[in-house]
Z-matrix of the N, CA and C atoms (Angstrom, degrees):
N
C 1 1.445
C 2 1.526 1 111.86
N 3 0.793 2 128.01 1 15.80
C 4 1.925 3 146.12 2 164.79
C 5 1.266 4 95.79 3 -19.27
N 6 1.406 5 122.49 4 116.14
C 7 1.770 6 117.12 5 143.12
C 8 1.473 7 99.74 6 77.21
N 9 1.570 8 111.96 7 44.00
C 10 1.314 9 98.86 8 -158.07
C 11 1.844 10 80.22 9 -134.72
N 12 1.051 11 131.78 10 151.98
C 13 2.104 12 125.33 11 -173.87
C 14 1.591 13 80.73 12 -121.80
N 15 1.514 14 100.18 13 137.12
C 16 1.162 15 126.26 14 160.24
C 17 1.599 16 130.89 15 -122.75
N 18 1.537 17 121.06 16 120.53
C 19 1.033 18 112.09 17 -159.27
C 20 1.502 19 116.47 18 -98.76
N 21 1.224 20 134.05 19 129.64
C 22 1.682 21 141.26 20 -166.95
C 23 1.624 22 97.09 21 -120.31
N 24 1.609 23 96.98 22 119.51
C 25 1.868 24 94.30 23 176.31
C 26 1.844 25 73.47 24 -110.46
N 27 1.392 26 128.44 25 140.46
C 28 1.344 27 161.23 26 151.69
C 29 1.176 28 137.76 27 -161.99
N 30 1.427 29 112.04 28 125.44
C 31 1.410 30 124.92 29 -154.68
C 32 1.605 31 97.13 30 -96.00
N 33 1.430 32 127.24 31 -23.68
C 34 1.314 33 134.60 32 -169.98
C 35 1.473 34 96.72 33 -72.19
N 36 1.543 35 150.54 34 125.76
C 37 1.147 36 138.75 35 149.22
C 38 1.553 37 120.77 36 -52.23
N 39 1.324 38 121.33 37 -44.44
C 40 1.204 39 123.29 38 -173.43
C 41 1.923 40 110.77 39 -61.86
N 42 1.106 41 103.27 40 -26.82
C 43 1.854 42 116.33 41 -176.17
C 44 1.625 43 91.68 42 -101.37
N 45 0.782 44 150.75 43 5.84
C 46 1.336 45 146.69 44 144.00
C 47 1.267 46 128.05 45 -61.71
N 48 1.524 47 110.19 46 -68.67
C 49 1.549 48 115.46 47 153.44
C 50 0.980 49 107.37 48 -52.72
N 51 1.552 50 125.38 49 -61.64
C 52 1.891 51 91.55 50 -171.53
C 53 1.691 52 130.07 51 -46.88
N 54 1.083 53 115.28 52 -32.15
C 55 1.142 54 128.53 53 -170.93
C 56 1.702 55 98.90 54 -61.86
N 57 1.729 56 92.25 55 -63.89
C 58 1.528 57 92.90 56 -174.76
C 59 1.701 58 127.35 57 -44.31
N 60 1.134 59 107.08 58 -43.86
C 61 1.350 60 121.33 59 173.10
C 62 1.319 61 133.81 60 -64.45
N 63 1.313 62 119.71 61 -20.65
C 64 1.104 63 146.88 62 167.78
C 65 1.529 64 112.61 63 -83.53
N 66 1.341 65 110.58 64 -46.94
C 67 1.816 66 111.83 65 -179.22
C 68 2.014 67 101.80 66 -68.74
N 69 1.638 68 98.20 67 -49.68
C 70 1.416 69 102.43 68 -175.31
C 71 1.670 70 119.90 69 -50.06
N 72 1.317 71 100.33 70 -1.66
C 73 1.386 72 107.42 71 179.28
C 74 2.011 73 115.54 72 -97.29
N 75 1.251 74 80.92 73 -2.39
C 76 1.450 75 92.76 74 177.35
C 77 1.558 76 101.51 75 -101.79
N 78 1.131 77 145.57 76 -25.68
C 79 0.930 78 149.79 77 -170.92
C 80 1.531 79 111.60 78 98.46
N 81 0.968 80 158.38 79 26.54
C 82 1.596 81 167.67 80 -85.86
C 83 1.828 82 101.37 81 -173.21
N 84 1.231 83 117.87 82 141.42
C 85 1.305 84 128.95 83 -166.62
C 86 1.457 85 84.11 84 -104.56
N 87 1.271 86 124.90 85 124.84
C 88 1.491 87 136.32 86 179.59
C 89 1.741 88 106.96 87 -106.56
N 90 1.428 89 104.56 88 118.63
C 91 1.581 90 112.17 89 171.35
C 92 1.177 91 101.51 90 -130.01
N 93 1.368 92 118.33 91 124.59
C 94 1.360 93 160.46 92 177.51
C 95 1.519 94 126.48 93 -111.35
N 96 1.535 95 94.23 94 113.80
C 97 1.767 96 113.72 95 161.13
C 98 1.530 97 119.92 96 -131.27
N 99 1.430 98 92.23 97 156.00
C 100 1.895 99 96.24 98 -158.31
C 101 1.596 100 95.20 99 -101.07
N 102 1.440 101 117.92 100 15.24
C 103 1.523 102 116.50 101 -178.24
C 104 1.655 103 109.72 102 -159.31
N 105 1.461 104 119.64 103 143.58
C 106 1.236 105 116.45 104 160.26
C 107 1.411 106 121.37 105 -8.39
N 108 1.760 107 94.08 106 -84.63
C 109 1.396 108 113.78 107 -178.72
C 110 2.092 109 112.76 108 -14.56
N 111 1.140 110 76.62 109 -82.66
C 112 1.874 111 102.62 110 -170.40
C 113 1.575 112 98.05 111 -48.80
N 114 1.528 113 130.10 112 -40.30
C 115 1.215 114 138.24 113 172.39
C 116 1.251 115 122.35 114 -50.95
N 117 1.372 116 111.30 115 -39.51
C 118 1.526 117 116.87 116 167.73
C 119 1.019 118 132.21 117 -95.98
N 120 1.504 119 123.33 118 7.56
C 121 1.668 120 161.75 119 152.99
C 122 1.514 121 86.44 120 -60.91
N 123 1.211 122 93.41 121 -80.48
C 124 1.780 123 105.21 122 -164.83
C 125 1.562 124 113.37 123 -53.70
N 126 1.443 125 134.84 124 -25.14
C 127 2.017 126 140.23 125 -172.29
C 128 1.501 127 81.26 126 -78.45
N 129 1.601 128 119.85 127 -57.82
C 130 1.304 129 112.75 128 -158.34
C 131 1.244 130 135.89 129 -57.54
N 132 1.944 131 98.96 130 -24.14
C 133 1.478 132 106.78 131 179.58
C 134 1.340 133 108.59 132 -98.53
N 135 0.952 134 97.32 133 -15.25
C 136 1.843 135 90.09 134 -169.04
C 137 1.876 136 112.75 135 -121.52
N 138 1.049 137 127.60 136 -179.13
C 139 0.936 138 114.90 137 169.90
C 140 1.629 139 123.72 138 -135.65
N 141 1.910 140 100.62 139 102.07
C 142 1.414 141 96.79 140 -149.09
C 143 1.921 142 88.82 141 -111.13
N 144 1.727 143 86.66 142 159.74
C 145 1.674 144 74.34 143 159.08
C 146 1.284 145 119.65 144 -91.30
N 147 1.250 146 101.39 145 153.90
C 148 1.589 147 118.22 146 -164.75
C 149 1.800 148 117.95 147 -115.56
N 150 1.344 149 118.33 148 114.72
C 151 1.535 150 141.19 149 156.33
C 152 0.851 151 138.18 150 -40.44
């Protein structure tokens, strides 16, 4: 998954890092929002795969 943005909407901090840490091990550009809102800020600009 190299060079590849992945997008995480989580409001939980503790499941955030996990996530993050776990994807960063793939090599994966991690973009993160703690709400819808900002989540669909974030699909629109960028182009991540999506969960």
């Amino acid at each position: 998954m190299e060079n590849k943005s992945i997008l995480i909407i989580e409001d939980n901090e503790l499941n955030m890092k996990l996530f993050k840490i776990l994807l960063q091990r793939g090599k994966c550009q991690i973009l993160e929002a703690v709400d819808a809102e900002k989540g669909i800020e974030l699909a629109a600009s960028t182009n991540p795969i999506l969960f």
